[in-house]
C-alpha positions as a Markdown table, in Angstrom:
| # | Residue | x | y | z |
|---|---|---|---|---|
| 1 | Unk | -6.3 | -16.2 | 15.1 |
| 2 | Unk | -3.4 | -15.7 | 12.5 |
| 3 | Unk | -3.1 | -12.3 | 11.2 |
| 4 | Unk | -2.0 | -12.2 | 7.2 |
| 5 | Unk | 0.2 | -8.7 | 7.3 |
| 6 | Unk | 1.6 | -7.7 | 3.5 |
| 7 | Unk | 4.7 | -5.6 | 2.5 |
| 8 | Unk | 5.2 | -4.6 | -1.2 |
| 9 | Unk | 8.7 | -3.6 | -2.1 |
| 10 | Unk | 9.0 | -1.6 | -5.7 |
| 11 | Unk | 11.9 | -2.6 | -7.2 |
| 12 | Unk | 13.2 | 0.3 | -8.7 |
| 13 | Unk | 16.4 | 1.7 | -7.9 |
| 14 | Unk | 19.5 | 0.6 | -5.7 |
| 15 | Unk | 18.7 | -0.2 | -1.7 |
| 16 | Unk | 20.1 | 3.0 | 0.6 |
| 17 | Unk | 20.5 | 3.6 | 4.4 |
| 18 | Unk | 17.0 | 5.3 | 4.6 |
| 19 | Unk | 15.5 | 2.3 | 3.0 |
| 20 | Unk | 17.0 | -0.3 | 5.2 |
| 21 | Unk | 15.9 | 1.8 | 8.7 |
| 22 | Unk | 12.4 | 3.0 | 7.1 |
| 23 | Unk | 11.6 | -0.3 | 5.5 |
| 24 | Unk | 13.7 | -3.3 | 5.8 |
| 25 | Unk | 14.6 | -3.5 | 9.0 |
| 26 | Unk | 11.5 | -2.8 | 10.5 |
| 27 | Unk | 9.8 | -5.2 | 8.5 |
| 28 | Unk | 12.3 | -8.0 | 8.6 |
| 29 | Unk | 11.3 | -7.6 | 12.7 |
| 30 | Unk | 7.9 | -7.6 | 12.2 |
| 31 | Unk | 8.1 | -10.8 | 10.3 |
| 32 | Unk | 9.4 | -12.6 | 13.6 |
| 33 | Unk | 5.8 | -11.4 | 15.3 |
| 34 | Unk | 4.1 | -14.7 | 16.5 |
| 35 | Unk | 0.6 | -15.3 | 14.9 |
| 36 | Unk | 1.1 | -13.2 | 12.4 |
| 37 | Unk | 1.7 | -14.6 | 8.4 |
| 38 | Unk | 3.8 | -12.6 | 6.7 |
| 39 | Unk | 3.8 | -12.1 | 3.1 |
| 40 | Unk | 6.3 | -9.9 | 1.1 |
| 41 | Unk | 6.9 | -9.3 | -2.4 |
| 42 | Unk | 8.6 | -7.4 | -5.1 |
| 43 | Unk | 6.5 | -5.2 | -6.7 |
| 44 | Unk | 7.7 | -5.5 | -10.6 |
| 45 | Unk | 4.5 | -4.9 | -12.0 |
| 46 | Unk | 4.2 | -2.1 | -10.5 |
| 47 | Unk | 7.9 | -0.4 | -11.4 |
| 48 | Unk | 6.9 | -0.8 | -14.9 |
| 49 | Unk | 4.7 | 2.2 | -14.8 |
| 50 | Unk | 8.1 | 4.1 | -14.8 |
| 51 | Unk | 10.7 | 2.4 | -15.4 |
| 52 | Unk | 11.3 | 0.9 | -19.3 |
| 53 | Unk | 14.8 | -0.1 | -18.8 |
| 54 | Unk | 14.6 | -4.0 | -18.9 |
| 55 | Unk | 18.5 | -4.5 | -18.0 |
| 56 | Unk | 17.7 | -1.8 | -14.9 |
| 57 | Unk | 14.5 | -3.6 | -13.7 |
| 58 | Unk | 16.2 | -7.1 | -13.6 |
| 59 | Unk | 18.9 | -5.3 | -12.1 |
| 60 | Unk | 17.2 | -3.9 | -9.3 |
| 61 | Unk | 14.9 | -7.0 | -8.3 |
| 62 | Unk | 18.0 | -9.3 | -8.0 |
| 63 | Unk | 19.7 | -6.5 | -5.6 |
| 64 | Unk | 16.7 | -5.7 | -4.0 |
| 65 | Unk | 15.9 | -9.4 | -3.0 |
| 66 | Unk | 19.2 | -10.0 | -2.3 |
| 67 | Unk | 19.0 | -6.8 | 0.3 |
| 68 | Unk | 15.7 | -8.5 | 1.9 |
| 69 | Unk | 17.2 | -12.1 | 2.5 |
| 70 | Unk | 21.0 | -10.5 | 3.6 |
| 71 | Unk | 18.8 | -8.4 | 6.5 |
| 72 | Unk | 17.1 | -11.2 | 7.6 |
| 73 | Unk | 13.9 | -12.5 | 5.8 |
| 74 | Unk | 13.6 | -16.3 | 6.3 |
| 75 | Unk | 11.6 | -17.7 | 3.2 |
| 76 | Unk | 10.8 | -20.7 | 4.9 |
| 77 | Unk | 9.3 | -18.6 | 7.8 |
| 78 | Unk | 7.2 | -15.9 | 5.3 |
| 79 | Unk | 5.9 | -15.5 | 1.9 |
| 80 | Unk | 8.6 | -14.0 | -0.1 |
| 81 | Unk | 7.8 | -13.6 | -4.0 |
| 82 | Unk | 8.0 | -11.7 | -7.1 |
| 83 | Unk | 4.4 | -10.6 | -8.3 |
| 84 | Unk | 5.2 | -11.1 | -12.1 |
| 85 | Unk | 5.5 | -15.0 | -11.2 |
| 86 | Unk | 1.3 | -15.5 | -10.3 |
| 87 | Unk | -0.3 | -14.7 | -12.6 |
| 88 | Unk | -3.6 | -15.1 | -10.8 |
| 89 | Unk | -2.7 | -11.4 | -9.8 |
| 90 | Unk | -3.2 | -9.9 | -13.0 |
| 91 | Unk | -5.7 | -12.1 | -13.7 |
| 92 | Unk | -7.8 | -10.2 | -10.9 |
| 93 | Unk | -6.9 | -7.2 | -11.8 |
| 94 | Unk | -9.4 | -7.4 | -14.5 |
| 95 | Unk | -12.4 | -8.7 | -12.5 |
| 96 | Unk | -11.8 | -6.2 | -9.7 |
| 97 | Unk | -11.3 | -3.6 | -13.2 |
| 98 | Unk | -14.7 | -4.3 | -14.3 |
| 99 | Unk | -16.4 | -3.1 | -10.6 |
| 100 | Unk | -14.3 | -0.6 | -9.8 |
| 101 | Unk | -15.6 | 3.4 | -10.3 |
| 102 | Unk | -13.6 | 5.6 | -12.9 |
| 103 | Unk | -14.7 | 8.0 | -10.4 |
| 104 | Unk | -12.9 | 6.7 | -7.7 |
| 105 | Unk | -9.5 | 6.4 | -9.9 |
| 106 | Unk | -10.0 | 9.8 | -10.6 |
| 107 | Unk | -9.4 | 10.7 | -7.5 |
| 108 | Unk | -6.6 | 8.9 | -7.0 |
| 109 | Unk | -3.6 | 10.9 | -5.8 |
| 110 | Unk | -0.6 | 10.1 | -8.3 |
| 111 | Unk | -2.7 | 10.5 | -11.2 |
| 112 | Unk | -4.6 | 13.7 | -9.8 |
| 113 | Unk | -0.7 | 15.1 | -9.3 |
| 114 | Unk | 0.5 | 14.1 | -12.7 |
| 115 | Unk | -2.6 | 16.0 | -14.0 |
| 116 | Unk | -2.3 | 19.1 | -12.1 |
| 117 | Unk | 1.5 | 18.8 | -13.1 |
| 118 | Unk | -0.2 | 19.0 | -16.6 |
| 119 | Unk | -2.3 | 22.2 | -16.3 |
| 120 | Unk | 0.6 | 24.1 | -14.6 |
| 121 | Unk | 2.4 | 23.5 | -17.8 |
| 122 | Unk | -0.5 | 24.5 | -20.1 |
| 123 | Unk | -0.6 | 21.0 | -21.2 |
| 124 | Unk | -3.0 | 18.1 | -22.5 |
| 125 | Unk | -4.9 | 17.3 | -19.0 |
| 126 | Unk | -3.1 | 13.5 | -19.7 |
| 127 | Unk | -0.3 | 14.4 | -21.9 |
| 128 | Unk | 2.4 | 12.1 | -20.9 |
| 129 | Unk | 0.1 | 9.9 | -18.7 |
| 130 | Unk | 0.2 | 6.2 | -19.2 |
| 131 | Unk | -3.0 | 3.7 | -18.6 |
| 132 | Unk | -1.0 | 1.9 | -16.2 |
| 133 | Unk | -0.8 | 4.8 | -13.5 |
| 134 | Unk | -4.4 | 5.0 | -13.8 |
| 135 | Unk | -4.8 | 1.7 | -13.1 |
| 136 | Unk | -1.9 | 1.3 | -10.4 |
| 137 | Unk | -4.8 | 1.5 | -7.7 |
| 138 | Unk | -6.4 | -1.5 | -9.1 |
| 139 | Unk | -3.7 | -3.6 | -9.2 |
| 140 | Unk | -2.3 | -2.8 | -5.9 |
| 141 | Unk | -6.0 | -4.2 | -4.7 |
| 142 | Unk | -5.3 | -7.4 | -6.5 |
| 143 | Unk | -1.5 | -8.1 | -4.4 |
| 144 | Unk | -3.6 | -7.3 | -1.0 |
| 145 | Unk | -6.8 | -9.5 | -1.9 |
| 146 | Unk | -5.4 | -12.2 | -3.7 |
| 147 | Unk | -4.5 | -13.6 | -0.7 |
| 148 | Unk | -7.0 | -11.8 | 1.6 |
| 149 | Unk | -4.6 | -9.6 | 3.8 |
| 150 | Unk | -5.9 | -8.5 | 7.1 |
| 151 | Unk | -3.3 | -5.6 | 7.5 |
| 152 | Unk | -1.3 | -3.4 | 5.3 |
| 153 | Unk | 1.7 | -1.5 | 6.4 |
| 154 | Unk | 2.2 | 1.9 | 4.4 |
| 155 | Unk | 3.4 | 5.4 | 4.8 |
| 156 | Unk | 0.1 | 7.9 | 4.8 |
| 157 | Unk | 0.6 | 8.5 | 1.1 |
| 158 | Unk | -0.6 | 5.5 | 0.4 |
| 159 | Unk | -3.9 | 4.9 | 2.6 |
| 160 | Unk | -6.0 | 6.2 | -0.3 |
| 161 | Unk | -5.1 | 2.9 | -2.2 |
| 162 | Unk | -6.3 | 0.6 | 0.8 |
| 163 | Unk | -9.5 | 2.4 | 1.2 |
| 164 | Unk | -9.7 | 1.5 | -3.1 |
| 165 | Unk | -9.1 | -2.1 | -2.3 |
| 166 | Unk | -11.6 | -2.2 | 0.3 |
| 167 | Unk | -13.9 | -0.6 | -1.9 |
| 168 | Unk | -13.1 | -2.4 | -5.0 |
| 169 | Unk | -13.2 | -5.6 | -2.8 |
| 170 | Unk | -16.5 | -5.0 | -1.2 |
| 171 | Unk | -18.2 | -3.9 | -4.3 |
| 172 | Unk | -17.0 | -7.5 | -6.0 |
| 173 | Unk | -18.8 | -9.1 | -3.1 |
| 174 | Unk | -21.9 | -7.1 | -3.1 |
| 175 | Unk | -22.5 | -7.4 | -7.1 |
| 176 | Unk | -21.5 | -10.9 | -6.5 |
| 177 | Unk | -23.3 | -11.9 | -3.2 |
| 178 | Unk | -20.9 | -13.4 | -1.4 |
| 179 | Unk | -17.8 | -12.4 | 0.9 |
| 180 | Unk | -15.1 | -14.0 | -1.2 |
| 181 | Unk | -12.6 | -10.9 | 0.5 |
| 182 | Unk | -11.5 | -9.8 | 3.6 |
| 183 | Unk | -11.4 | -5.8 | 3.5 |
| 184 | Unk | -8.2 | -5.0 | 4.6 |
| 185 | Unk | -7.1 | -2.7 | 7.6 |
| 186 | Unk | -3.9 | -0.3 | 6.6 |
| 187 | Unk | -1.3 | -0.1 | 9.3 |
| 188 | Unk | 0.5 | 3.3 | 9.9 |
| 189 | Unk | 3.5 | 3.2 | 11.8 |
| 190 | Unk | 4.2 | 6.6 | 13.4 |
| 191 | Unk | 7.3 | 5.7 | 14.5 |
| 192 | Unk | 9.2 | 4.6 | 11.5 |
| 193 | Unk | 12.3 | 6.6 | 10.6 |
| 194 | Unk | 13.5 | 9.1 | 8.2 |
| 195 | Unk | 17.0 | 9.5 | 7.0 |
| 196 | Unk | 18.2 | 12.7 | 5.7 |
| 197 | Unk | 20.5 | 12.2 | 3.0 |
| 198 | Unk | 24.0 | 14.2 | 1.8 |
| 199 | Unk | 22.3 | 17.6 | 1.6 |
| 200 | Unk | 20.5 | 17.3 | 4.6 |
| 201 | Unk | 17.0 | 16.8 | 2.6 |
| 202 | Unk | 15.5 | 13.5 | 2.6 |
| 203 | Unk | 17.3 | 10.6 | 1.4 |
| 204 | Unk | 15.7 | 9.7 | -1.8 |
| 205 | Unk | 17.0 | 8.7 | -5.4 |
| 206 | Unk | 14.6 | 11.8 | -6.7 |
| 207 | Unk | 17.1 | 13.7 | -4.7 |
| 208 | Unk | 20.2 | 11.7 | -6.0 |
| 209 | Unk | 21.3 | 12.4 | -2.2 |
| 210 | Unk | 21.8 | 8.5 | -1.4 |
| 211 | Unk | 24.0 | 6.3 | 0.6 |
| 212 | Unk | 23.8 | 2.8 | -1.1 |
| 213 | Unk | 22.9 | 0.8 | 1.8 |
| 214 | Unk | 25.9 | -1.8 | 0.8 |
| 215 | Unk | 28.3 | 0.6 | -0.6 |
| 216 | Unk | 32.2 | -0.5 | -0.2 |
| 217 | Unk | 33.7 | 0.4 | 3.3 |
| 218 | Unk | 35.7 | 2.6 | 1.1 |
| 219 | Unk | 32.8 | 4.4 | -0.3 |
| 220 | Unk | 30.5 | 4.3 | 2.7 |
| 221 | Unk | 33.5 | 6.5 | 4.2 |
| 222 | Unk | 33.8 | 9.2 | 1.4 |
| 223 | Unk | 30.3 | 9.3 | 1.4 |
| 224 | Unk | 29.9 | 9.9 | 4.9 |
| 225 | Unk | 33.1 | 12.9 | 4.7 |
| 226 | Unk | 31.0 | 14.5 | 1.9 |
| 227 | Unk | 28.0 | 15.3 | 3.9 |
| 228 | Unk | 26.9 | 19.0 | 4.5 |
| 229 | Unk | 27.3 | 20.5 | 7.8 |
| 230 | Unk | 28.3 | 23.8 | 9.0 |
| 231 | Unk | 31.1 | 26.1 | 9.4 |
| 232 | Unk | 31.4 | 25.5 | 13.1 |
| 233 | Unk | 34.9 | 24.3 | 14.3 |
| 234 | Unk | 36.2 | 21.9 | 16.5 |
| 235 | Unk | 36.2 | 23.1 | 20.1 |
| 236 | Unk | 32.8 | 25.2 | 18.9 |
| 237 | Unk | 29.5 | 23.8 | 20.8 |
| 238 | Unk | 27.4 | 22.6 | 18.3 |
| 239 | Unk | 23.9 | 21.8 | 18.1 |
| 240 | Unk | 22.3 | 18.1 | 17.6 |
| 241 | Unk | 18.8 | 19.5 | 16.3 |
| 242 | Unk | 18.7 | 19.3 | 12.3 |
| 243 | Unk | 21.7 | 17.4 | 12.0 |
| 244 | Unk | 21.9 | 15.1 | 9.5 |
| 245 | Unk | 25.2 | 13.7 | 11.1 |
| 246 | Unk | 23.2 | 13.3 | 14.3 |
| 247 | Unk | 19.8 | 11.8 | 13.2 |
| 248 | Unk | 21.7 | 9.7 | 11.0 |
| 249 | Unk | 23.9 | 8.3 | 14.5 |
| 250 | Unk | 20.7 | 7.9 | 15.9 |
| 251 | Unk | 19.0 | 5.4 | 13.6 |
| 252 | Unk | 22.1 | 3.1 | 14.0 |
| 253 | Unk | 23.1 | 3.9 | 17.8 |
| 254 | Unk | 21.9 | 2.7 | 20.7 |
| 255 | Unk | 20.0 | 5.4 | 23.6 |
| 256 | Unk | 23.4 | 5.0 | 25.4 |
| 257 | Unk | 25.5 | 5.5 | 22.7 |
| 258 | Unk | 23.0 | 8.3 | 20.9 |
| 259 | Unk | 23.9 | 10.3 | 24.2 |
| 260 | Unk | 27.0 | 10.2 | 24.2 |
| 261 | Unk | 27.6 | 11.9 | 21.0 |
| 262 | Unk | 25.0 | 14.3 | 21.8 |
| 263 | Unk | 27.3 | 14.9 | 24.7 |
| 264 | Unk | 30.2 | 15.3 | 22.3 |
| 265 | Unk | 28.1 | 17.9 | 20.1 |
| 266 | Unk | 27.8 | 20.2 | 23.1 |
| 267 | Unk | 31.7 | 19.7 | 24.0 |
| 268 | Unk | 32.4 | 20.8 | 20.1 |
| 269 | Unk | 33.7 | 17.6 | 18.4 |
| 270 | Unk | 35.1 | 18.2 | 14.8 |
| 271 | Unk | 33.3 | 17.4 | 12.0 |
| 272 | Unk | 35.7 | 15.5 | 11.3 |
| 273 | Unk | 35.7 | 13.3 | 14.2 |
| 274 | Unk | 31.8 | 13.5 | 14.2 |
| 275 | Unk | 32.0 | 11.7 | 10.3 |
| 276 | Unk | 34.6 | 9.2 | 11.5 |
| 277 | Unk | 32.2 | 8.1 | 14.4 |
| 278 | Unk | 29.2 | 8.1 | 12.7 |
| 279 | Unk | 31.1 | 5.3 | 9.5 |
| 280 | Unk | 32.1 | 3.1 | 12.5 |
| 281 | Unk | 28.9 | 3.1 | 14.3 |
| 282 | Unk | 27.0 | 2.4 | 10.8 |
| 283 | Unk | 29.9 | 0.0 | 8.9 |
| 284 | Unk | 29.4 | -1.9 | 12.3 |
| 285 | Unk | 26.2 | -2.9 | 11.4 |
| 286 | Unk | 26.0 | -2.9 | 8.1 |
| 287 | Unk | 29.2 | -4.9 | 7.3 |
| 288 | Unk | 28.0 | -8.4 | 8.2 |
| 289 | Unk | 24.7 | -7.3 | 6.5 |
| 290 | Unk | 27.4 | -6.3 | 3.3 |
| 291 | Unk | 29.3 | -9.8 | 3.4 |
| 292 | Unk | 26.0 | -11.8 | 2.9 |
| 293 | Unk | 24.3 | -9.6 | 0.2 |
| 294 | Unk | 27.5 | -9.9 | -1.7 |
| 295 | Unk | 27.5 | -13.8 | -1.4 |
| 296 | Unk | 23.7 | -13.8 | -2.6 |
| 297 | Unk | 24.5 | -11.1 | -5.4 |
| 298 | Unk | 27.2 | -13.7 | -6.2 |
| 299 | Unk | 24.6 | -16.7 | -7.0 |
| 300 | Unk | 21.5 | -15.0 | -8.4 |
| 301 | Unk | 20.3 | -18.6 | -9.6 |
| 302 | Unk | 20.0 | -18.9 | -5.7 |
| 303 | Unk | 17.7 | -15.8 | -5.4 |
| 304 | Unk | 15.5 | -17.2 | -8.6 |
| 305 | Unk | 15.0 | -20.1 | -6.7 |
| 306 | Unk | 13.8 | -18.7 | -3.8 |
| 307 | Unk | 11.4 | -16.5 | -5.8 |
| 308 | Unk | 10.3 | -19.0 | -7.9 |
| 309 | Unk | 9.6 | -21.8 | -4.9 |
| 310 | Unk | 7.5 | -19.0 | -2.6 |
| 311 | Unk | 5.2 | -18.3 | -5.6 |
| 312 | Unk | 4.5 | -21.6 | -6.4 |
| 313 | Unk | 3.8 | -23.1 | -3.5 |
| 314 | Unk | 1.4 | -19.8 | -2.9 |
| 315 | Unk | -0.3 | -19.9 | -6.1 |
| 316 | Unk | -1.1 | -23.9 | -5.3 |
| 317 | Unk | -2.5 | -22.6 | -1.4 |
| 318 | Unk | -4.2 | -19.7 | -2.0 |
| 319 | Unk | -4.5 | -18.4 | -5.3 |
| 320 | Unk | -5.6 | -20.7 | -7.4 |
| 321 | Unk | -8.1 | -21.8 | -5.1 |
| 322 | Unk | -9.8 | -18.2 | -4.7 |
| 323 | Unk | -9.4 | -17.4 | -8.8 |
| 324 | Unk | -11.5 | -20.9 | -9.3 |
| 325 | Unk | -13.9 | -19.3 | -7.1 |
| 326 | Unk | -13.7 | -15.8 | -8.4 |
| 327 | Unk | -14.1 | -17.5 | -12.0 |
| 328 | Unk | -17.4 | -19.2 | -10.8 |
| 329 | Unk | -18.9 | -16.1 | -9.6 |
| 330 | Unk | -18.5 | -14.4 | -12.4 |
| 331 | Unk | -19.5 | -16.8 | -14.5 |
| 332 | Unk | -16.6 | -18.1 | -16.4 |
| 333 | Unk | -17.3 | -21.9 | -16.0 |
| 334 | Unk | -17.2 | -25.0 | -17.5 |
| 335 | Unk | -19.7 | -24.7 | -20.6 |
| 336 | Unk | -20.1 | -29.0 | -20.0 |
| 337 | Unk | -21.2 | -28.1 | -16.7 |
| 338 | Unk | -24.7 | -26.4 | -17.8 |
| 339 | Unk | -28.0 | -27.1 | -17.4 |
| 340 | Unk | -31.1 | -26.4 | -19.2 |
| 341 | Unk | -31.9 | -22.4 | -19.3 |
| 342 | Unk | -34.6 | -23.0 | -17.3 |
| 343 | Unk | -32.6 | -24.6 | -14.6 |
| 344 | Unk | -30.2 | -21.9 | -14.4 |
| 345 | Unk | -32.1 | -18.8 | -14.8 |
| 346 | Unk | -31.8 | -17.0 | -11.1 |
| 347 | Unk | -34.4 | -14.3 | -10.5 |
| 348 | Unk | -32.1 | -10.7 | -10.3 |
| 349 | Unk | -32.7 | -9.6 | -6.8 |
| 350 | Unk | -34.2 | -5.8 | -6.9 |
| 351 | Unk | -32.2 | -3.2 | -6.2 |
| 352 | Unk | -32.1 | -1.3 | -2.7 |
| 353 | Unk | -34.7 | 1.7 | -2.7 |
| 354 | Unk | -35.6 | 4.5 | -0.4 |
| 355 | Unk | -38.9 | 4.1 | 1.4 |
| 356 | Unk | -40.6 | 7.6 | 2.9 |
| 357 | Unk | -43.3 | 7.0 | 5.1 |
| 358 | Unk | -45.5 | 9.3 | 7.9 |
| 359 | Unk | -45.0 | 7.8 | 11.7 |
| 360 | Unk | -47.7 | 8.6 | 14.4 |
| 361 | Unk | -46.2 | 11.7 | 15.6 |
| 362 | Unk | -46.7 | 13.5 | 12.7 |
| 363 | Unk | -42.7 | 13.7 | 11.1 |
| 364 | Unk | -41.8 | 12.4 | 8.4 |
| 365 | Unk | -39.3 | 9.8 | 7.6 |
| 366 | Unk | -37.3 | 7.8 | 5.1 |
| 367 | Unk | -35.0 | 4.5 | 4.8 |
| 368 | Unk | -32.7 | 2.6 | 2.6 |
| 369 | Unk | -33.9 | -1.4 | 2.0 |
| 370 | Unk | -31.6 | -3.5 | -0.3 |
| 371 | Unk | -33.4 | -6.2 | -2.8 |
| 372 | Unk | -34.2 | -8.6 | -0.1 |
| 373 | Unk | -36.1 | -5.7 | 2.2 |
| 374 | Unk | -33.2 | -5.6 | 4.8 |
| 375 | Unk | -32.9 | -2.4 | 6.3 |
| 376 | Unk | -29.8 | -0.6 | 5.6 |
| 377 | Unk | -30.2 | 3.2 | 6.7 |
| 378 | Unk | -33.0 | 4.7 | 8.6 |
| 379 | Unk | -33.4 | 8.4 | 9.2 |
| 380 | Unk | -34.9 | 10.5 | 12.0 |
| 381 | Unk | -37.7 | 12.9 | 11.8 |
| 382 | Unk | -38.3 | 15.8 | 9.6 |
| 383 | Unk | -41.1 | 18.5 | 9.7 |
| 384 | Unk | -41.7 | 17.8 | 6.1 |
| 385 | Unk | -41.2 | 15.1 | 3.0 |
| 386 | Unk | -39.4 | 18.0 | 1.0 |
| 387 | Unk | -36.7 | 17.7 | 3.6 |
| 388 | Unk | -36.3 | 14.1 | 4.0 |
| 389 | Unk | -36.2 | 14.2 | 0.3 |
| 390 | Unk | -33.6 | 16.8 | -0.4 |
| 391 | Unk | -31.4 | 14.6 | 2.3 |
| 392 | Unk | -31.9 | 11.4 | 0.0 |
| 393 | Unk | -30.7 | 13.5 | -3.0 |
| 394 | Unk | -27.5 | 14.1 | -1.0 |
| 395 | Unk | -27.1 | 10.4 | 0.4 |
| 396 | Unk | -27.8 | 9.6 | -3.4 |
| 397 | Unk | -24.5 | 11.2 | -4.4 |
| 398 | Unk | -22.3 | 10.1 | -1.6 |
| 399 | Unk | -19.4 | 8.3 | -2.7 |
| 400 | Unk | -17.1 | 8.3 | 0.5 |
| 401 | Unk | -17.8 | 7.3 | 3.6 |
| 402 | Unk | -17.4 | 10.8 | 5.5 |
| 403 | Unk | -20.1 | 12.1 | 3.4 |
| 404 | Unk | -22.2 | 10.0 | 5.4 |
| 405 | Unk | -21.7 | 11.4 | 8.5 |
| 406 | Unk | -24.8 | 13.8 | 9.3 |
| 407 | Unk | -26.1 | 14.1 | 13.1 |
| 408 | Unk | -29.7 | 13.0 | 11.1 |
| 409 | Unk | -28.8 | 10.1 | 10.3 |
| 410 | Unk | -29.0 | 7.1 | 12.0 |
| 411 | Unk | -26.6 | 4.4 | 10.5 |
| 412 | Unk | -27.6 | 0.6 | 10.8 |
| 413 | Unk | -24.8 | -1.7 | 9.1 |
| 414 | Unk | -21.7 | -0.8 | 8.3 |
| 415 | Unk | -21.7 | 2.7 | 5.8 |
| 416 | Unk | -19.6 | 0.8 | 2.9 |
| 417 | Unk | -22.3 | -1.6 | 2.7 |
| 418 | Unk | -24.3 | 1.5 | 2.4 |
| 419 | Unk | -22.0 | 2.9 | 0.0 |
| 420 | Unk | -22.2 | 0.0 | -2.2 |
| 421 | Unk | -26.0 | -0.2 | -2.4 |
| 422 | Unk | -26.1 | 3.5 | -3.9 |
| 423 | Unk | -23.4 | 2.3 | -6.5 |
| 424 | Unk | -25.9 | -0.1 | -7.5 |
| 425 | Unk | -28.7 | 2.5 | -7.7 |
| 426 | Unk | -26.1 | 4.9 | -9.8 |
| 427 | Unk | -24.9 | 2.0 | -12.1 |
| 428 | Unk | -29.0 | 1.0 | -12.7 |
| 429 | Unk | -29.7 | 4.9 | -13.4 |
| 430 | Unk | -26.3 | 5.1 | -15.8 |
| 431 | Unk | -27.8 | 1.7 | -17.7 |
């Protein structure tokens, strides 16, 4: 069975070193991984949120797909496009909109810290707050769905937006009845590195502590001499452990090589030295990496291309197929296409309900049916009906899936399906 693994790249800012070994590189491997279908794309929806310098955003999608295809990212191996270019993407963004909670965007992390940032200023909760950080969840659903993505590589701040587009998409398919998306599984790679930048903190633009990942030799050298160590001199033993010279080696050397310079940290290399080792071991690898970004960089007609040819060929495969489908389940058709009223009209299934009943030994029990009487969630006993009934109060109010979990509960299908039968009570209740 193929596996359909997606990468979002943001493309804001310049490409650096702790890019490249957090993101690109491992990724550009992955993409090599037989039976698995590979899909990246620049994220330029999504950098609008922050960015409103048009000149800057242009700038940084041409460098940062020239970065992808100068480490390695065959096009006509993977799916490599810009998310502005199908439009089918924002397109469901509104669908999946018009089912997702507000509750469960108010949750969401980036928006709960840019409101607490608020408060500790004694400002307006969403002073400063744009519609399109609320809504970021939503359309980061749409890139994973749109193309029904089994797996989703991300760093742990960002599992809270799979479990959205698994929500968002299995609510879609339970107001809809039908599967029309996989739920996706997010991938967290323990393993992947962080670079520390000049100051020793992490390397991130925020931090303005960067090493452009295709700097000049020149630069990549004087950028390399400026970073922070200690007063130790040469001849003095110095120690490998929070060493940004030395983590920095690492994620470019090889175990042999990484040993050797811990070796020469005990035998009290200069820092000097230390820099000088550390450019050749990185320019080493880089350079080659450097020559063919600056030929792409050279030709950005070639990159639009590219860009151009991957979304177009996946709007025409996948798609436009599932929007025509999505369209029809919402109801969006062809208005030639319809029949008499009485031909159309479709009986509205109930909605699920609890069901408390007495068994033989006395206890009292309770379960959750949906409209067709299918069981969803059955219950063990209780010495009264006051206490199976303050536990369906609770279920009632559930929104997560850990919420579910009590030791007197006994779950039959899976608890999102749950989950989404008690939206469908709440939204009934709100109406």
């Amino acid at each position: 069975m193929t596996t359909r693994v997606l990468t979002g790249i943001t493309t804001s800012g310049t490409p650096h070193l702790g890019n490249y070994v957090g993101a690109v590189r491992p990724a550009v491997a992955a993409s090599h991984v037989q039976d698995n279908e590979s899909f990246y794309f620049l994220a330029d929806l999504h950098s609008l949120i922050k960015a409103q310098d048009p000149a800057r955003t242009q700038r940084s999608t041409l460098e940062i797909a020239a970065t992808w295809l100068a480490c390695g990212l065959d096009p006509d191996k993977v799916w490599f496009y810009r998310q502005s270019d199908i439009p089918e993407i924002t397109e469901l963004t509104w669908y999946l909109t018009c089912v997702a909670g507000k509750g469960i965007l108010n949750r969401a992390h980036a928006y709960k810290a840019a409101v607490d940032k608020n408060r500790a200023d004694g400002e307006d909760d969403d002073a400063g707050i744009n519609a399109g950080l609320f809504m970021y969840p939503v359309l980061m659903a749409a890139d994973i769905l749109i193309f029904n993505a089994h797996r989703v590589p991300v760093g742990r701040d960002q599992i809270q937006h799979i479990e959205m587009a698994r929500d968002f998409g299995q609510r879609f398919n339970h107001v809809y009845g039908r599967d029309y998306f996989t739920l996706p599984e997010v991938v967290i790679d323990e393993n992947v590195a962080t670079l520390p930048g000049l100051d020793g903190r992490k390397m991130s633009k925020s931090y303005g502590n960067t090493i452009p990942l295709f700097a000049s030799r020149d630069e990549l050298k004087k950028l390399i001499a400026s970073i922070v160590t200690d007063s130790r001199a040469p001849g003095e033993p110095k120690t490998t452990e929070g060493s940004a010279l030395f983590q920095l080696y690492q994620a470019f050397a090889s175990p042999a090589e990484t040993a050797a310079f811990a070796g020469a940290f005990v035998n009290g290399i200069g820092w000097g030295d230390a820099k000088q080792q550390l450019f050749e071991r990185i320019d080493a690898e880089v350079a080659p990496l450097r020559e063919k970004y600056q030929a792409l960089m050279a030709r950005p007609q070639d990159i639009e291309a590219v860009l151009r040819d991957g979304a177009q060929r996946l709007r025409q495969q996948y798609a436009m197929p599932l929007l025509k489908d999505v369209r029809e389940a919402v109801g969006l058709r062809d208005l030639s296409q319809v029949a008499t009223t009485e031909q159309t009209t479709v009986e509205k299934p109930s909605l699920p309900q609890f069901k408390q009943y007495r068994e033989k030994d006395g206890r009292f029990y309770f379960k959750l049916v949906d409209g067709h009487g299918e069981m969803l969630l059955a219950s063990s006993g209780f010495d009264s009906p006051k206490e199976a009934g303050q536990l369906i109060a609770v279920i009632k109010k559930a929104r997560r899936a850990d919420e579910l979990e009590t030791p007197v509960m006994e779950l039959h299908a899976r608890t999102d399906i749950v989950l989404a039968a008690l939206q469908q009570l709440r939204d009934a209740a709100e109406a």
